[in-house]
KOLMAR-804636 format. One record per residue (C-alpha): residue number from 1; residue in three letters; chain; z, y, x. Coordinates in steps of 0.2 Angstrom, whole numbers, plus 5000, padded with zeros to 4 digits. Layout:
BEGIN
{node NUM,"ALA","A",{Z,Y,X}},
...
END
This chain:
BEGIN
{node 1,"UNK","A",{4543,5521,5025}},
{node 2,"UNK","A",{4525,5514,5024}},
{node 3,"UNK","A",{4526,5494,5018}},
{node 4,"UNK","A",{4509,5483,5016}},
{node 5,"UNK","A",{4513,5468,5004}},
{node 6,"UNK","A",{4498,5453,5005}},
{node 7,"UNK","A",{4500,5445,4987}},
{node 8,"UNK","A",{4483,5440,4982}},
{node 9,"UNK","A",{4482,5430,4968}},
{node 10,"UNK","A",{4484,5423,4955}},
{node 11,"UNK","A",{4486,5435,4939}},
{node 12,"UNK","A",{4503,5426,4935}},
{node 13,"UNK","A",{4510,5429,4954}},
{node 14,"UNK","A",{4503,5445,4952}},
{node 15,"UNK","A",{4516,5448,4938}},
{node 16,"UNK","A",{4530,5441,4946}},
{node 17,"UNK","A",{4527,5453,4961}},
{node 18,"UNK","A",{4531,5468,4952}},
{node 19,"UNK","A",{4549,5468,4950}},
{node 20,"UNK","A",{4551,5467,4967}},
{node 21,"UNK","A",{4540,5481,4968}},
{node 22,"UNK","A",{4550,5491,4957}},
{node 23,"UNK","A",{4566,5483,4966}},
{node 24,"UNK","A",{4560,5494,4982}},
{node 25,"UNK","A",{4556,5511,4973}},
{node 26,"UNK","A",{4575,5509,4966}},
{node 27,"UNK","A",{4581,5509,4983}},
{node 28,"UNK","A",{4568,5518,4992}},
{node 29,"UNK","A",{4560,5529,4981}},
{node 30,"UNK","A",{4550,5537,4994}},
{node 31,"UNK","A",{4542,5521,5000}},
{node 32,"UNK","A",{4522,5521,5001}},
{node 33,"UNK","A",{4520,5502,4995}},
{node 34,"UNK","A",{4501,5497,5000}},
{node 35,"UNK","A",{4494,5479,4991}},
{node 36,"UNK","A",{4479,5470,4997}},
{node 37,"UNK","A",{4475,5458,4982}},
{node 38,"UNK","A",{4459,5450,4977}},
{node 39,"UNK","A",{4447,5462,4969}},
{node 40,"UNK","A",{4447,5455,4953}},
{node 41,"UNK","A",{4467,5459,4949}},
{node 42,"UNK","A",{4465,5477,4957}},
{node 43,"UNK","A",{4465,5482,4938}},
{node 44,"UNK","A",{4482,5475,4936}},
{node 45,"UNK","A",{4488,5482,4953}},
{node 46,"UNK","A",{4486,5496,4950}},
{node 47,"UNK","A",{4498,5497,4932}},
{node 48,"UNK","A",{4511,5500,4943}},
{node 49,"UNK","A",{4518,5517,4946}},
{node 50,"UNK","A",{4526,5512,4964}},
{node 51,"UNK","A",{4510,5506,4971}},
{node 52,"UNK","A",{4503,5520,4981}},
{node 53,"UNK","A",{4486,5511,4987}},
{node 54,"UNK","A",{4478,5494,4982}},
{node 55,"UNK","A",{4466,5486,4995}},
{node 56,"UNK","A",{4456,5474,4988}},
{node 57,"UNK","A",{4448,5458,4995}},
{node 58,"UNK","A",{4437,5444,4991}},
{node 59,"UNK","A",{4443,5431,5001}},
{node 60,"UNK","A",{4440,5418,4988}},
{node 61,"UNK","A",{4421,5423,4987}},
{node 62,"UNK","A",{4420,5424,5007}},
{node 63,"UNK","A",{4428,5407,5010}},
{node 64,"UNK","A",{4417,5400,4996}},
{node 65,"UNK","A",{4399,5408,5003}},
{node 66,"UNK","A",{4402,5409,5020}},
{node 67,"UNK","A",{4389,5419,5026}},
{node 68,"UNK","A",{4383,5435,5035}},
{node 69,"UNK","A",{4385,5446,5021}},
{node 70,"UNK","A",{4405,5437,5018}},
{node 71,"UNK","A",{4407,5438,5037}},
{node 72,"UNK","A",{4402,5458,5037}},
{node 73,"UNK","A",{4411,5460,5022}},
{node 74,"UNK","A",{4427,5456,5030}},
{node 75,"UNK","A",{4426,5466,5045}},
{node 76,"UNK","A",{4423,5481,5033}},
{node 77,"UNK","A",{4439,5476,5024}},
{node 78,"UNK","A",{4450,5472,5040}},
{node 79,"UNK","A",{4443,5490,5048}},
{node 80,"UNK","A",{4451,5497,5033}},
{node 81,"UNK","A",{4466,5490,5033}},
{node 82,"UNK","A",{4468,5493,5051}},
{node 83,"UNK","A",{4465,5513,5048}},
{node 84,"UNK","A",{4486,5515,5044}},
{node 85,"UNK","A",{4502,5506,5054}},
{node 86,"UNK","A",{4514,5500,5043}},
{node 87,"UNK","A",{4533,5499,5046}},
{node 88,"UNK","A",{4533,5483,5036}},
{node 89,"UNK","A",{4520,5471,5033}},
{node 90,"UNK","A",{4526,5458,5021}},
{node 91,"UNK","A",{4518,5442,5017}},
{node 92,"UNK","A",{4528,5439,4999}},
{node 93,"UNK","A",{4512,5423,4994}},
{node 94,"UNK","A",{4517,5412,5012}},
{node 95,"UNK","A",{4499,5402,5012}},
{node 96,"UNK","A",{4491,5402,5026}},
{node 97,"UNK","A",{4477,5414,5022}},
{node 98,"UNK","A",{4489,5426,5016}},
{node 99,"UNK","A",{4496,5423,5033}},
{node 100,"UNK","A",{4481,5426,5043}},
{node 101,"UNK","A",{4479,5442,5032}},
{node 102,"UNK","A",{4493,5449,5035}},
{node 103,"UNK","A",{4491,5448,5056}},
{node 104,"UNK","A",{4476,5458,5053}},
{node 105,"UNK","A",{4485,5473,5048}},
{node 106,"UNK","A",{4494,5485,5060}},
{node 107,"UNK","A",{4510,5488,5062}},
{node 108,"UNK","A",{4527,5480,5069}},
{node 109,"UNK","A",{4522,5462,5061}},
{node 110,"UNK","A",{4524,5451,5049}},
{node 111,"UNK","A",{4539,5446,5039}},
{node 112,"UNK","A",{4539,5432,5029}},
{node 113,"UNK","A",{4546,5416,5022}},
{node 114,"UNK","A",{4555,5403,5035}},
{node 115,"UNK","A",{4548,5385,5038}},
{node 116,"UNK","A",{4561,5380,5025}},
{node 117,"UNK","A",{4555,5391,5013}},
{node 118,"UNK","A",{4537,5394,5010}},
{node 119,"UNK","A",{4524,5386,5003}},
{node 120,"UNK","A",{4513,5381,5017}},
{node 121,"UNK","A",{4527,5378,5032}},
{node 122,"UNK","A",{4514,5380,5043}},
{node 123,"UNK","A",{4514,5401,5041}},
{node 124,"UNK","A",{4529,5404,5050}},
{node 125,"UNK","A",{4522,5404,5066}},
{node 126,"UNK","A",{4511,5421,5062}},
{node 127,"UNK","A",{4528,5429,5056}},
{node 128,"UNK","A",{4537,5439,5067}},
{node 129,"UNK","A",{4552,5438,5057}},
{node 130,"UNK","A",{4558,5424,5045}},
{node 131,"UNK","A",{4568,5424,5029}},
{node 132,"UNK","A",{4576,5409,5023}},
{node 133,"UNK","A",{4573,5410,5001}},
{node 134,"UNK","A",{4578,5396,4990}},
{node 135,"UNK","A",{4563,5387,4985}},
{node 136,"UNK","A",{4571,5381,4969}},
{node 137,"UNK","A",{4571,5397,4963}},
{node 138,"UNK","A",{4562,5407,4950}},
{node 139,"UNK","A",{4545,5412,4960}},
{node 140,"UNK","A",{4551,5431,4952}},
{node 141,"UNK","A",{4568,5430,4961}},
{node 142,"UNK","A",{4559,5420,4976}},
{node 143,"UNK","A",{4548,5436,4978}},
{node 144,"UNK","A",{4565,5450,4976}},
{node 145,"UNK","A",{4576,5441,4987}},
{node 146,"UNK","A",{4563,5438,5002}},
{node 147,"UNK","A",{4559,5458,5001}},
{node 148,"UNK","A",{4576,5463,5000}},
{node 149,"UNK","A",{4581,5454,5013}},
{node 150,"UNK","A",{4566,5461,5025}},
{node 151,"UNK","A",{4571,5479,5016}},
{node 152,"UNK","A",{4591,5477,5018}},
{node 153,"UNK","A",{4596,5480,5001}},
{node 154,"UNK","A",{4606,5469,4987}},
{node 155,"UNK","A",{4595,5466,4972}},
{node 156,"UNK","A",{4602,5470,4954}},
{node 157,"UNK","A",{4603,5458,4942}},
{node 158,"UNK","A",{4592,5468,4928}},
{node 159,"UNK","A",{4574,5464,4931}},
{node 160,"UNK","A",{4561,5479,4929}},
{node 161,"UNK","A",{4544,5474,4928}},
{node 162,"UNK","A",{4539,5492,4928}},
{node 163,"UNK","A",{4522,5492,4920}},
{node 164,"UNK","A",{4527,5497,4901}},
{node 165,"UNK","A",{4526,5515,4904}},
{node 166,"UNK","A",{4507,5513,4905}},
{node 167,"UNK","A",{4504,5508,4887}},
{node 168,"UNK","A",{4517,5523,4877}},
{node 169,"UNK","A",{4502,5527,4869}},
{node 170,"UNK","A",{4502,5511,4859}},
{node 171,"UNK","A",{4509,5508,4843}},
{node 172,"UNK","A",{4519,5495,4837}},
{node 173,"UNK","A",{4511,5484,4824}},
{node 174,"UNK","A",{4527,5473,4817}},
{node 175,"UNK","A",{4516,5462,4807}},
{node 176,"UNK","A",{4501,5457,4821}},
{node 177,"UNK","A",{4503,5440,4832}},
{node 178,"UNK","A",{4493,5436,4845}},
{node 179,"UNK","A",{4487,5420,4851}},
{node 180,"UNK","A",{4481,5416,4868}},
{node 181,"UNK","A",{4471,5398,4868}},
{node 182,"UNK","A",{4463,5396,4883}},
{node 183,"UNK","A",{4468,5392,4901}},
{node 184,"UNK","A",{4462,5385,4916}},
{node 185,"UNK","A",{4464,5368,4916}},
{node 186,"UNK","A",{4458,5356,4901}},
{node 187,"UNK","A",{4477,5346,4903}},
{node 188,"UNK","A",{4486,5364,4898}},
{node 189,"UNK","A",{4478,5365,4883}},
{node 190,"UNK","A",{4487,5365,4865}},
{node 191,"UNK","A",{4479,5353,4851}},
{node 192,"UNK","A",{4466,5365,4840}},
{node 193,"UNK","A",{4474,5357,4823}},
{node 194,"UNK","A",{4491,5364,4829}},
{node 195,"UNK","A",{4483,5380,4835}},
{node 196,"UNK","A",{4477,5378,4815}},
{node 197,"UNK","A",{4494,5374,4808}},
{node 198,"UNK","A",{4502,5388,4817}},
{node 199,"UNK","A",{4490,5400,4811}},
{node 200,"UNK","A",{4493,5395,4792}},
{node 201,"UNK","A",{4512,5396,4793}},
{node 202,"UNK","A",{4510,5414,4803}},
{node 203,"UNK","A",{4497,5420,4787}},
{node 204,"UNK","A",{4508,5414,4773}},
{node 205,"UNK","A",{4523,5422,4781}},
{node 206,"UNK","A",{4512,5437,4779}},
{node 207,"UNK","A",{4507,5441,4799}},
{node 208,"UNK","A",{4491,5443,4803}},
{node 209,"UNK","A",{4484,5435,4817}},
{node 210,"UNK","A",{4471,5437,4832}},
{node 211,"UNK","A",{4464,5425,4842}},
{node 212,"UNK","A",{4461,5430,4862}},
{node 213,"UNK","A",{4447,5420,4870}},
{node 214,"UNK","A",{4438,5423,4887}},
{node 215,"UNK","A",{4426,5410,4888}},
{node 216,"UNK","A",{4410,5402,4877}},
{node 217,"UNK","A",{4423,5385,4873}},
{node 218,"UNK","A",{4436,5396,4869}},
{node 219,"UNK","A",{4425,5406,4857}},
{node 220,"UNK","A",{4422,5390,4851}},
{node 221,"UNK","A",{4441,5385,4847}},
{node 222,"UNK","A",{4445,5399,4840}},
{node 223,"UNK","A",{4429,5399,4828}},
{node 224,"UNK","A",{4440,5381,4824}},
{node 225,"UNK","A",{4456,5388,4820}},
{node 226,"UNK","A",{4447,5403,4808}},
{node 227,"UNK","A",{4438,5391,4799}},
{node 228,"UNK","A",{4453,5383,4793}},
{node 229,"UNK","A",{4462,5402,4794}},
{node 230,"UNK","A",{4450,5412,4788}},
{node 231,"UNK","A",{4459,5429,4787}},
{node 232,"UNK","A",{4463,5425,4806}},
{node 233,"UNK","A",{4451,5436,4818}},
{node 234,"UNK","A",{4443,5437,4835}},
{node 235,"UNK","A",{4435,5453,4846}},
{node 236,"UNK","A",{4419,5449,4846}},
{node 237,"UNK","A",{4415,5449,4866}},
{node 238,"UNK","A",{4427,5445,4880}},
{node 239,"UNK","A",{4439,5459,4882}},
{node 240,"UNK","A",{4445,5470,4897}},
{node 241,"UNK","A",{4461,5465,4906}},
{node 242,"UNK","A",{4467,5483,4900}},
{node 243,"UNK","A",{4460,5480,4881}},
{node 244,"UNK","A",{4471,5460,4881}},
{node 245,"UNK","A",{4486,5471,4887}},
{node 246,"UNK","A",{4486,5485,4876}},
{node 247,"UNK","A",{4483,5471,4862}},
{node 248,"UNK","A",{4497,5462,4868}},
{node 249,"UNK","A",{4509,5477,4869}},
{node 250,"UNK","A",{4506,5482,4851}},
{node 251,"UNK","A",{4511,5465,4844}},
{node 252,"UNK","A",{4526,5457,4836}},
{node 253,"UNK","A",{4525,5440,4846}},
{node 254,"UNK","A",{4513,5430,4857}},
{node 255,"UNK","A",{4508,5414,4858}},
{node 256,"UNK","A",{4502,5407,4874}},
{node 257,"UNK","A",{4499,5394,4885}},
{node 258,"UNK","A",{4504,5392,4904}},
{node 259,"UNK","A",{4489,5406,4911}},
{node 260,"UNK","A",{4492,5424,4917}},
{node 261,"UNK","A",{4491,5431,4899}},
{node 262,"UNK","A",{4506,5424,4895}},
{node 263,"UNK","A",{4515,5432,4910}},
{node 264,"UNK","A",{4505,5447,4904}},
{node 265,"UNK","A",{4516,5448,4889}},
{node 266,"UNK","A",{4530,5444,4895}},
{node 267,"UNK","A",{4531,5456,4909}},
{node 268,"UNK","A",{4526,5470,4894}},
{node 269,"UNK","A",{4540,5463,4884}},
{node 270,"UNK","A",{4534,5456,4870}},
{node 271,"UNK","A",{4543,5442,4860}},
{node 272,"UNK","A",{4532,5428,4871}},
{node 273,"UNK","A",{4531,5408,4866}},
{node 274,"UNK","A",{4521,5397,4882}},
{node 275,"UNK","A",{4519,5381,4880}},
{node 276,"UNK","A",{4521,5369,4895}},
{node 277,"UNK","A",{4517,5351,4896}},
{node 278,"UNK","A",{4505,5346,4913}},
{node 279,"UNK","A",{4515,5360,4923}},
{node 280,"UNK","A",{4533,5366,4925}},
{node 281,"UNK","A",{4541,5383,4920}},
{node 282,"UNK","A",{4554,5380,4932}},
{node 283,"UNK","A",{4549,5390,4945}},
{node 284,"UNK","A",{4533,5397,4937}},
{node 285,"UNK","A",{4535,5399,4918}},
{node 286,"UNK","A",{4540,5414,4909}},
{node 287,"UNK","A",{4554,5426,4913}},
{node 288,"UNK","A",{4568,5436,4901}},
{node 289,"UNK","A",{4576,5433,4886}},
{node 290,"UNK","A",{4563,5438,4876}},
{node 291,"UNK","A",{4553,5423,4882}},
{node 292,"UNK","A",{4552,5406,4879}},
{node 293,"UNK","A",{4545,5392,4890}},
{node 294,"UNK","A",{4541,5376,4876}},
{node 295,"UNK","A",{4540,5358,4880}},
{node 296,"UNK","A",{4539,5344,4869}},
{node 297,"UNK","A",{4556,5338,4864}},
{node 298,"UNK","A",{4558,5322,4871}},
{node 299,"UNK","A",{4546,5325,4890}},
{node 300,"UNK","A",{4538,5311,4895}},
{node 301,"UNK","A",{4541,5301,4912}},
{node 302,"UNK","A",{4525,5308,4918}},
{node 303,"UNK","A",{4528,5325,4915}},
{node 304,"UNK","A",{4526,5337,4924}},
{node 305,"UNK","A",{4511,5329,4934}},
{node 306,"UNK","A",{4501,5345,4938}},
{node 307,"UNK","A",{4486,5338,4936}},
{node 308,"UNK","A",{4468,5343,4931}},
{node 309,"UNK","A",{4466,5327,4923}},
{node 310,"UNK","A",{4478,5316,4911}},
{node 311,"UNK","A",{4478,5298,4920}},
{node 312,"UNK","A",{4481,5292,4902}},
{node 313,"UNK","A",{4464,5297,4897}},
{node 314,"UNK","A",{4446,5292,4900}},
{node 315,"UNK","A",{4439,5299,4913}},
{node 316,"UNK","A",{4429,5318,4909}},
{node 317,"UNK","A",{4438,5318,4892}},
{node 318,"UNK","A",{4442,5336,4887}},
{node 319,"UNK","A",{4455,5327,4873}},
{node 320,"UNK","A",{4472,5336,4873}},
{node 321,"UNK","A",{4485,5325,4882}},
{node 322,"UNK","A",{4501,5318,4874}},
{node 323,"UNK","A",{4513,5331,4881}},
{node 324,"UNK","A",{4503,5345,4875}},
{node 325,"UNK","A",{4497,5337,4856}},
{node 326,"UNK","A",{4516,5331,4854}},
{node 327,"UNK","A",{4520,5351,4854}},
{node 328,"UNK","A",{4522,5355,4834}},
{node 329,"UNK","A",{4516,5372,4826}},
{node 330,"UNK","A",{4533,5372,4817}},
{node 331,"UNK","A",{4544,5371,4833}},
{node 332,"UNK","A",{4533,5385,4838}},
{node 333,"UNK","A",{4535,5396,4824}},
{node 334,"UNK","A",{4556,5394,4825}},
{node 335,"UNK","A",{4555,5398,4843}},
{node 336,"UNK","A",{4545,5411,4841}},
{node 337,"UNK","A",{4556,5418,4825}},
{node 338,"UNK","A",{4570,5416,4834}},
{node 339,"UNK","A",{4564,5427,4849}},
{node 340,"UNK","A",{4556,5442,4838}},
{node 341,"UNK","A",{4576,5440,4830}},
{node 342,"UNK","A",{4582,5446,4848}},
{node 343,"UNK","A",{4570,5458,4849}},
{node 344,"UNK","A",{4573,5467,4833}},
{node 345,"UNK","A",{4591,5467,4839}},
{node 346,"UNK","A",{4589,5473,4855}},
{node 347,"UNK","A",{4578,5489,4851}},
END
């Protein structure tokens, strides 16, 4: 059985593609699962044991530029994908460019969401068959249920993210957190004096802690949170994808905030604490009881607003919003204690 799954983006939808991908090996273990993905997560694709082949594309560069180059650029990828048929080509993102790529591959066409069910409603009319998926679900129960039902099979209840077996070599370091300070969006991120405050309660209960960055402002955070931490550290340049993971993978907890690192660490089961306040877990946050999704006690009206912007502060300010400032270091710290308990319990 030859499947092609379109799932391009972004890192956390990545990670909440692979149990279903380890859903189908259970059933079919000699299915040869292809992905097409967007080049910069081939890395991550390729963790996976049950994927056989990642194509990679770079829609997001082609859209952006638009040129002769993009335009010849995806005529090479669409004459590669078109080199295999497929028995199932399954379009588990339902936008309409995952759409569109997905008709370019061969095969006997294209399942996906129902008008119901997907996220542009639009996409149904490229499907050749339509499965009908709660939307109020977990987008990692979303993405099970649609394949099971193209692939005929009854999904177990146990979730198998299927990625851990690539970091063995790791070793366990009972006594590291790990904090995760940056995101995308200016309204996702947690207060620098309670990034502070957490990182002093983690040192006096005798952790040691290391700060993640990716970018020349989040250097500069956690150049903050050290000077008031100063046993805290930070690599000195940006890491690897592979690097954050085998960092992540070796520690006792994590501390994040709602970007694809978080999901990184809880797909690799570590005791994970994201903290939401501009966007819902609902549907997208953390999965598994080793995880926690962390709002502010008492949410506000306004919340979730999914917005780049707070409306409650002056325009092109880079403050932290209420939702997220009202997030304490020590209601982060008994979550977090509480989830490590578990942990230890479960091993």
């Amino acid at each position: 059985m030859r499947i092609l799954l379109i799932k391009m983006s972004s890192m956390g939808d990545i990670f909440h593609t692979f149990p279903a991908i380890s859903d189908i090996k259970q059933h079919y273990p000699d299915a040869q699962i292809d992905w097409v993905v967007e080049d910069s997560f081939s890395e991550i694709v390729n963790w996976h044991p049950g994927v056989r082949k990642v194509i990679p594309i770079n829609l997001r560069r082609w859209v952006k530029e638009r040129n002769a180059k993009s335009w010849y650029e995806f005529k090479a990828f669409r004459r590669e994908l078109r080199t295999e048929s497929y028995d199932y080509i399954i379009d588990a993102q339902g936008l309409l460019k995952s759409a569109a790529m997905a008709k370019c591959a061969q095969g006997h066409g294209v399942d996906g969401y129902d008008k119901d069910s997907a996220r542009e409603p639009i996409t149904h009319w490229l499907y050749k068959r339509h499965h009908h998926v709660d939307k109020a679900q977990h987008a990692v129960e979303r993405t099970r249920q649609l394949i099971g039902k193209v692939l005929g099979y009854t999904l177990a209840p146990k979730l198998n993210f299927g990625i851990n077996q690539n970091f063995t070599h790791i070793k366990d370091d009972p006594r590291k957190l790990v904090f995760i300070i940056g995101t995308s969006w200016v309204t996702k991120l947690w207060a620098t004096k309670e990034w502070q405050a957490l990182g002093k309660i983690a040192i006096d209960a005798g952790f040691d802690v290391e700060i993640i960055w990716g970018s020349a402002e989040e250097q500069a955070i956690a150049e903050q949170i050290m000077n008031v931490c100063p046993q805290a550290t930070r690599p000195q340049q940006r890491l690897s994808i592979t690097t954050i993971a085998e960092k992540l993978v070796a520690a006792a907890g994590v501390i994040g905030l709602d970007t694809g690192f978080s999901h990184l660490a809880g797909a690799l089961e570590t005791p994970t604490i994201a903290l939401y306040g501009a966007t819902s877990p609902t549907k997208v946050g953390l999965i598994g009881e080793h995880t926690c999704n962390l709002q502010m006690r008492e949410p506000l009206e306004c919340m979730p607003c999914h917005k780049r912007h707070c409306k409650w502060l002056p325009e092109h300010s880079v403050d932290t919003p209420q939702c997220m400032t009202s997030i304490k270091a020590e209601q982060v710290w008994q979550a977090l204690q509480n989830k490590m308990s578990v942990h230890t319990r479960n091993k």
